[in-house]
C-alpha positions as CSV (number, residue, x, y, z in Angstrom):
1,X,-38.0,-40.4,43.6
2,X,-36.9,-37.3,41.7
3,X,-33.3,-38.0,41.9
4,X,-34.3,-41.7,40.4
5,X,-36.2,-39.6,37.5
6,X,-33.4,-37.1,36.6
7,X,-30.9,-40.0,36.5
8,X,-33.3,-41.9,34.2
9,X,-33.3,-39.1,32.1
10,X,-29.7,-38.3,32.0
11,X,-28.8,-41.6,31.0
12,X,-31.4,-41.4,28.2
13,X,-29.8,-38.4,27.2
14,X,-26.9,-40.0,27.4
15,X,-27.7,-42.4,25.0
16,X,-29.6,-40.7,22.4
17,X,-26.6,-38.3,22.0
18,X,-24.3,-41.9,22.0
19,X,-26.1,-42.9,18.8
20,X,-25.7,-39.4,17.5
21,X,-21.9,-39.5,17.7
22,X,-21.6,-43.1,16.3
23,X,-23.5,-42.2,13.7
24,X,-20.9,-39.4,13.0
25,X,-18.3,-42.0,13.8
26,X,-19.4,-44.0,10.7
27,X,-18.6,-41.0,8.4
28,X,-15.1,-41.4,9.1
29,X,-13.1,-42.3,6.6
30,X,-10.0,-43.3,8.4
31,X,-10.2,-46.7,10.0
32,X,-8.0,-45.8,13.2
33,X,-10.0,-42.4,14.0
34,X,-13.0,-44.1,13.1
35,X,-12.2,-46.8,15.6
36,X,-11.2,-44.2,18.2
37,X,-14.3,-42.3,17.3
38,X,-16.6,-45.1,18.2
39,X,-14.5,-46.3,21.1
40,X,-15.4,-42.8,22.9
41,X,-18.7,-43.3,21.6
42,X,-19.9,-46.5,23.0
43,X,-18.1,-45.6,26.8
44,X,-21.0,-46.7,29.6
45,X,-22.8,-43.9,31.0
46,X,-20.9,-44.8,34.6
47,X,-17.6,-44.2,32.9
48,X,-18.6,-41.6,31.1
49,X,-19.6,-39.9,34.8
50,X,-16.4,-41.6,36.3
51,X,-13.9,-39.5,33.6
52,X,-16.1,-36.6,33.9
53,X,-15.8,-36.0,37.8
54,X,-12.2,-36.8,37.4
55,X,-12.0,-34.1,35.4
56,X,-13.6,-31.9,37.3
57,X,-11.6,-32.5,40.6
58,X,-8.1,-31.9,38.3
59,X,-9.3,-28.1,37.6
């Protein structure tokens, strides 16, 4: 039951700082970065775990 709560609240973490950095996204003035920006921005919380373990197992 805990483990279902902190993974509830990770992905609304997850989320609230998604809209945070899309917002930023729209600042951009550049179309390219700004699609790149938004890209990174709107990645699933799954992938966004995937990439990150990844990471961590290339250190």
């Amino acid at each position: 039951m805990a483990l279902l709560m902190q993974a509830c609240s990770s992905q609304q973490l997850y989320g609230a700082g998604q809209e945070m950095q899309r917002n930023d996204c729209r600042r951009i003035v550049d179309m390219q970065e700004q699609r790149r920006c938004m890209a990174n921005a709107n990645m699933s919380h799954d992938e966004y775990k995937r990439q990150s373990e990844a990471a961590k197992g290339a250190r």
